[in-house]
Structure formats: C-alpha cells, structure tokens
N, C-alpha and C positions, 0 to 999 in steps of 0.2 A: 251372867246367866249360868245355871247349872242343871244338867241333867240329872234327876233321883228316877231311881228304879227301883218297885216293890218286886220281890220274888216271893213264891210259895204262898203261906196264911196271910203275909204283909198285903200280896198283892188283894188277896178276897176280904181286908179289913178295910186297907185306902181305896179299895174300888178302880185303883188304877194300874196298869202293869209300871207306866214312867209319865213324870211331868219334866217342865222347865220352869225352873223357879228362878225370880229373881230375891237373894239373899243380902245378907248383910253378915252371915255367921262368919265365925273366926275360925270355929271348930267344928265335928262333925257334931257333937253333943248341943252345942248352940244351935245349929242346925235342927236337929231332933224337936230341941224346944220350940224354935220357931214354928214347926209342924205341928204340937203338939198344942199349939193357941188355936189357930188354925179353925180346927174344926173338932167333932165331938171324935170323927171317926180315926184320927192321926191320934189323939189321945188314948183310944182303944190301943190300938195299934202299937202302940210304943209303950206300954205301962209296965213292962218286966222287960228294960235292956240288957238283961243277962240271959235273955233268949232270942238274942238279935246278933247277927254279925254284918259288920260293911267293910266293903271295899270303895275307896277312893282309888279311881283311875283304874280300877282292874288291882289295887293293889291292896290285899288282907290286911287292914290299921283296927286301931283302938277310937275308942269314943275321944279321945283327949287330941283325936289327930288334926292338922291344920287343912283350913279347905283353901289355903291361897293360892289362886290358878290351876284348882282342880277345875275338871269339866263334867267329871261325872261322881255321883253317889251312888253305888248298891247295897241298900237292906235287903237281908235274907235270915234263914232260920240257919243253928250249926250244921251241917254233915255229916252223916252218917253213914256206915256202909264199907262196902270193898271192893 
C-alpha cells in the first residue's frame, strides 16, 4: 500500500487531498498511468507532467524514479515565490 497526496489544482481535479492505493508500479510515471486508466478525472489531472512535481518519501525525484518501499507519493504544482 501507498499513500498519494494531491496538493493545490491536483487536489480540486482528483477531488481528493490523499488516497491509499494498492499498486503494482515500478515507477512514479507507471504510477501516474495507473491513475490515469482510473478514471476520467486522474486523466484531467495528469495530462501536462511538465506542470507536475512529486516527491517520494518527502523526497524532490523525477517521473523515472523507483517506488520500491516508498510509502508515500506527493503530486503538487512547481513553486514559486520567496
């Protein structure tokens, strides 16, 4: 099992702030897809990953990163600001 968390637009597209999913991904982008069969609103949601950042674990990765024995997922938008 894995926790994902929508923050900002992600959360008012998935309707959710976090779920617990049971996966099978390898990757966070595998992940993504999986979401992205789902339902119509994960496919909203996800359709420009170049306006999407995640952290696994609390930790800033790429789409290409491994989710083995992560516990958590955060999607969010980039940061801005100071």
């Amino acid at each position: 099992m894995i926790d994902v968390l929508y923050f900002a637009w992600l959360r008012e597209r998935v309707g959710l702030p976090r779920e617990r999913l049971e996966t099978s991904a390898a990757t966070v982008a595998d992940l993504v897809e999986e979401l992205k069969v789902r339902e119509e609103r994960y496919a909203f949601a996800f359709q420009d990953l170049s306006a999407i950042r995640v952290a696994v674990d609390q930790e800033l990765v790429g789409f290409d990163a491994p989710l083995a024995g992560a516990r958590e997922v955060a999607f969010f938008p980039p940061m801005t600001g100071g």
